[in-house]
N, C-alpha and C positions, 0 to 999 in steps of 0.2 A: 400897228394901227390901234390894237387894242387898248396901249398907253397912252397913246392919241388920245383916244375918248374919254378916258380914265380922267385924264391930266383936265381938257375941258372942262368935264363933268365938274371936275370937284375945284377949277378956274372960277366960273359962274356959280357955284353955290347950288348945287344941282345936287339935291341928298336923293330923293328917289326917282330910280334908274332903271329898266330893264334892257339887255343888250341882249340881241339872239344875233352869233355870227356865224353864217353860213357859206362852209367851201364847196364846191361840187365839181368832180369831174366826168368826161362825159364822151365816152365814142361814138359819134353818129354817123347813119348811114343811111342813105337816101338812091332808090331805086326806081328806075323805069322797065315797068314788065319785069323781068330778071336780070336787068345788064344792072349793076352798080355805076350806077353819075354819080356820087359826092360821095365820099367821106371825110369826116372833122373830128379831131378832138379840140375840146373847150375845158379850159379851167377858172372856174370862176369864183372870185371872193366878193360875199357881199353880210354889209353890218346892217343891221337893222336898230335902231335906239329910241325907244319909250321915255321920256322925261314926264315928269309927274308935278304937280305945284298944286299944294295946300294953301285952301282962302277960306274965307268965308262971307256968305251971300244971305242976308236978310237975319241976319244968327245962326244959320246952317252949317255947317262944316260940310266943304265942295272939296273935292279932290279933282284935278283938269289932266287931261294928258295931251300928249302930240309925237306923233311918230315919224322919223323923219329916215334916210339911207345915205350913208358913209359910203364912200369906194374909195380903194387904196390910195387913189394917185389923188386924193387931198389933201393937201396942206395942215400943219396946225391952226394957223388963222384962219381958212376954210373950216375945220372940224368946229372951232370954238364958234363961230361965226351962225351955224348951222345950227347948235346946238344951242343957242341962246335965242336964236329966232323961234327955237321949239318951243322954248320955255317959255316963252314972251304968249306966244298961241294957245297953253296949255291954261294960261290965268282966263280965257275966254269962254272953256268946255266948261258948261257946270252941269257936272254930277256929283249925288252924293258921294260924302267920302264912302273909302271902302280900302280895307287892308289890301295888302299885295300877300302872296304867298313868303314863308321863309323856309331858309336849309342854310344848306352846309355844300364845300368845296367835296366831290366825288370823283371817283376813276372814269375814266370814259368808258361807255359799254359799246361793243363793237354787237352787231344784230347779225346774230349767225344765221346765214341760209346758203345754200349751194350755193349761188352766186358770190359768195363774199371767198369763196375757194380760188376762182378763178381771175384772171385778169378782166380787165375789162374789154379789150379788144377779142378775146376768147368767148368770152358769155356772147358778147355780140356776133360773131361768126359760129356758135354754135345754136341762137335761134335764131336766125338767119336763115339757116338750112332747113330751121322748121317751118320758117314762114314761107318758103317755096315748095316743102314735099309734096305737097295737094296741090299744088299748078302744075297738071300735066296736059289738060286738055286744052283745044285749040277756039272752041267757039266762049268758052268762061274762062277767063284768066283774072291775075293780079296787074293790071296795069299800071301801081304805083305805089310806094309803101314808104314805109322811115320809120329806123329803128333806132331807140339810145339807150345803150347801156351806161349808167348812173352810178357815183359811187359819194353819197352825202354824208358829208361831216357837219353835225350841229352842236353848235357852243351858248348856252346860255349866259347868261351873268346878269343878278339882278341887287341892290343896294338893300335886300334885306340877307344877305348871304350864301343865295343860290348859286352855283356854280357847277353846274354837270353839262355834260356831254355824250354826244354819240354817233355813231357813226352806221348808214344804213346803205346795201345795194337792192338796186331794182334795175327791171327791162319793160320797155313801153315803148311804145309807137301806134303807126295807125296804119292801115290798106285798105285800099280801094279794088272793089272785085267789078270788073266788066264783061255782060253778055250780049254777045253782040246780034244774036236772032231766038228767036222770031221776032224781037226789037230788041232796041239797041239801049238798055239798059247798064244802071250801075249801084254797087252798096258798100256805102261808108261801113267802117267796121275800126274801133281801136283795140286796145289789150294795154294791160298793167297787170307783171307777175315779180313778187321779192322774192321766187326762187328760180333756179334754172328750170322751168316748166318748162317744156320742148313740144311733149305731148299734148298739152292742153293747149298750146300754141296753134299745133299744128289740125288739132280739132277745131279750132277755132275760124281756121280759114277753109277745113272742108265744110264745116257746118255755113258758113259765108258763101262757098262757091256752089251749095247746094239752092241758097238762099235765091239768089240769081239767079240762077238756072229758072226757080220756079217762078222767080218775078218777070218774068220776060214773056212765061207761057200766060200769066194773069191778063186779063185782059177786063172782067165785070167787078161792079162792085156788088157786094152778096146786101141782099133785098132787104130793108128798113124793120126793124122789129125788135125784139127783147131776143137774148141769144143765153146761154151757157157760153160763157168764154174763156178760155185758156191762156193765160198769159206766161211767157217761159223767156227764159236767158235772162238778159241784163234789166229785164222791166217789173220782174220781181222784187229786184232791191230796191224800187223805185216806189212801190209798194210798201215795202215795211220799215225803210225810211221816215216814211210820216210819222210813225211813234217814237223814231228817234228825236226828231223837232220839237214833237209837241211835246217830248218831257227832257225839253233844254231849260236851262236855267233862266236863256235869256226868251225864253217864249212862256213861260210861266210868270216871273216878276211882273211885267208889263198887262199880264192876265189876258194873252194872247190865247192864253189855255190854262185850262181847268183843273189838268193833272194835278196827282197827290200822290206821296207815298200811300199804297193802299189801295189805291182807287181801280175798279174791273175796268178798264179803259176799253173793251171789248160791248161795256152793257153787261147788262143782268140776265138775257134771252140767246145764250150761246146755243146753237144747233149745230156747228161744226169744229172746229181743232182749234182749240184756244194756243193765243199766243204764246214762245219762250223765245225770251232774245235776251243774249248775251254781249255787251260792250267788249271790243277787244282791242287790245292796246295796239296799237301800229305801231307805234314810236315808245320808247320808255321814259318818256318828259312831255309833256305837252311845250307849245309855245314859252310860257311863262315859267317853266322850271319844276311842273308839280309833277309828282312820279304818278305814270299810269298804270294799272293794271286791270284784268280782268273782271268785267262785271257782270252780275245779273240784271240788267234791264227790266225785262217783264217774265213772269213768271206764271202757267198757269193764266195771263191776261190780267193781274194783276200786275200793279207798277211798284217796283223794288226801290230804284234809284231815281234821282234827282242830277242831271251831271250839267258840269257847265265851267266858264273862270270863276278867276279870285272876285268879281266885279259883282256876277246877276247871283253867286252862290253868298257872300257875304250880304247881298241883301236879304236873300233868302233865308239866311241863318242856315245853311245846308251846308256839305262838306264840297270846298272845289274839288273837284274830280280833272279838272280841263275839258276839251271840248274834243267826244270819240266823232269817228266818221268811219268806225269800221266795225262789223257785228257778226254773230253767227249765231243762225238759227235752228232748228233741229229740224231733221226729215221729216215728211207727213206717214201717211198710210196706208198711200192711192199710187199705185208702180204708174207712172206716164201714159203707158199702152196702154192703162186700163183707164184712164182719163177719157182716149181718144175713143170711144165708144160713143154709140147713140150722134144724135146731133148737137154739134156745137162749134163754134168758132173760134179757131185757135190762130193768134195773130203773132206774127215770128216779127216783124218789123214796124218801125211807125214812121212816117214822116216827122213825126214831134212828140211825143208822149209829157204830158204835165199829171203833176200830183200835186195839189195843191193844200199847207200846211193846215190853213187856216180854215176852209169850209171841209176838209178831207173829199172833195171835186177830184176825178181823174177822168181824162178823158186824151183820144190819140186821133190823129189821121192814120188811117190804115193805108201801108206800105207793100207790104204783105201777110195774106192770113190762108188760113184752110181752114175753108167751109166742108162739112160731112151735114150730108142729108140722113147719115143713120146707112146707108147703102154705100155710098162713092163721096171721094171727098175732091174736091178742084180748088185751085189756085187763085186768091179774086185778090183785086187791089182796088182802094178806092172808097170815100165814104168814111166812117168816124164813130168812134165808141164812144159812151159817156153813161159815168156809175158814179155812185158816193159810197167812198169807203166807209162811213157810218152805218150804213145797212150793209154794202157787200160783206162788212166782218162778222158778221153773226155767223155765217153759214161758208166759212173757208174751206178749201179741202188744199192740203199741199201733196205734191211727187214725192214719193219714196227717193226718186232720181235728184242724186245732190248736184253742185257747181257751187265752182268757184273762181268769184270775177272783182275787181278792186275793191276791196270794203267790204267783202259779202262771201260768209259762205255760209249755203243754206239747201232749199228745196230749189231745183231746178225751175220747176211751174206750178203755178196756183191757178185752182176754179173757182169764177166767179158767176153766180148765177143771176140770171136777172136782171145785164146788163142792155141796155139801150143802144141800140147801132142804126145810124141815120145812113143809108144807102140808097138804092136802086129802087 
């Protein structure tokens, strides 16, 4: 197929090109309770192709694109067909011009982790077992789950002489924990690990079936006021995410943000643990063929990097990096149990949780949290936070207690003081 496109491409007069072709195979498994209903393997080929067409618009120089998907069982008069209606649609996008990235033909890097050891039917039957160890009791169970173990092959190919490859495994799914008294309760929960993680798997659903447990004893929502709040597990990265955004490529050009190399993005009035976040490569190619590697991000709460494509970073005059979606932070200074002291509200779950890029707004429905009066702490559900990470970052405290969940590995929980909770 790949000659296919080749042949098209250079049929029509199609000089710049980006192809990303992606194999993937895939053992799935899909549960009620603990009985296995279904399992599937899938093998799937799919091309992805970028055509590009240089014009120009009032004296400008416009570069257009258009993206379009190939699957095997098309035809050559299908492939060319497709791929000239691309072209045809790419004369209509005007943006400025802007380079595309170039290289060279390289080895394929295969991404060692435990997983890439084993089969894929193996990896799957081996967290598997992790995902039912902690279903033992009768009144909080797993009432449904789905597992897939993944095994992706990516092929780039682009018309300024890109040509690399790679090949990555991982395990994901998702479970549903249900309790059925003192009400009849339930909690979404996913997971995404590229190594055989077992044990963090299987932490994952005792910390889920404890979660439940306590939602079901919840019954009030904790009383309207400014709190100390604790936020922990997966709403941390959700958290320091926003300085991933706002120092993208494509949210600075547009002057969506204000970032700079340089810039204390924290402020100038820090009273608690200034930022450090490091970019880390998930994949050793981004999209478009550029080689990723480790970066400093923020340092200290100053901004190091500028990352993003060949597209927002050539306007920028900056270096393309691609585009990370995966970080690590450093530990804080505060062990968790010593968080949970005096009063404060520490929320394990949310109906919805938003972080939002552009006014740095977070706010959640509360799902489940524990309320401590400083004496006794109880279980409330019910009712909704609301902070602006411009103030809450002055005065951050992060856990000594690390985690690691897709994209993220850092502090377990962060305090945030001084946050607004509309309740009871």
């Amino acid at each position: 197929m790949l000659h296919k496109i080749l042949t098209a491409l250079k049929q029509n007069n199609i000089t710049t090109y980006l192809i990303n072709e992606n194999s993937k195979e895939t053992v799935e498994l899909f549960f009620i309770k603990k009985r296995l209903d279904m399992r599937r393997q899938k093998d799937v080929h799919k091309y992805s192709i970028t055509v590009y067409q240089d014009f120009e618009k009032d004296g400008t120089p416009m570069r257009g694109s258009s993206t379009v998907s190939i699957h095997l069982g098309m035809t050559e008069e299908e492939v060319n067909e497709t791929l000239k209606k691309a072209f045809f649609a790419a004369s209509f996008v005007c943006n400025p011009y802007y380079e595309l990235p170039s290289g060279e033909k390289k080895d394929m890097v295969v991404m060692k982790s435990t997983l890439s050891q084993n089969s894929l039917a193996d990896n799957a039957k081996k967290m598997a077992e992790a995902l039912f160890a902690e279903d033992t009791a009768e009144d909080t169970f797993l009432n449904s789950a789905e597992l897939f173990a993944e095994k992706t092959v990516c092929h780039i190919v682009n018309s300024q002489g890109i040509d690399v490859s790679y090949e990555k495994n991982i395990v994901k799914g998702e479970f549903v924990v249900q309790c059925i008294a003192p009400q009849d309760v339930e909690t979404y929960q996913d997971f995404y690990y590229e190594n055989l993680d077992a044990k963090a798997l299987q932490a994952k659903v005792k910390q889920t079936l404890e979660m439940t447990r306590a939602r079901a004893q919840a019954e009030t929502a904790p009383a309207a006021g400014d709190y100390t709040v604790l936020l922990s597990g997966p709403y941390v990265k959700d958290i320091f995410e926003y300085y991933l955004d706002r120092s993208s490529a494509s949210m600075i050009y547009p002057k969506y943000s204000n970032y700079q190399v340089g810039s204390q993005v924290q402020g100038e009035e820090v009273t608690g643990e200034l930022l450090t976040i490091t970019l880390t490569a998930s994949e050793p190619f981004s999209s478009e063929g550029i080689p990723m590697t480790d970066r400093t991000l923020l340092k200290d709460g100053v901004l190091k990097t500028i990352h993003g494509n060949s597209r927002f970073s050539y306007y920028l005059g900056t270096e393309p990096t691609g585009i990370y979606d995966s970080f690590r932070v450093p530990c804080g200074t505060e062990a968790f149990s010593d968080m949970k002291t005096g009063k404060y509200l520490h929320v394990v779950n949310f109906s919805d949780f938003q972080m939002d890029t552009f006014s740095g707004h977070f706010a959640g429905e509360i799902r489940l949290a524990f309320l401590s009066d400083g004496n006794t702490v109880i279980p409330v559900t019910g009712g909704s936070i609301n902070g602006n990470l411009l103030e809450a970052q002055k005065n951050l405290v992060f856990s000594k207690d690390m985690q690691i969940e897709k994209g993220y590995e850092g502090p377990f929980a962060v305090k945030l003081e001084k946050v607004s909770v509309a309740g009871a």
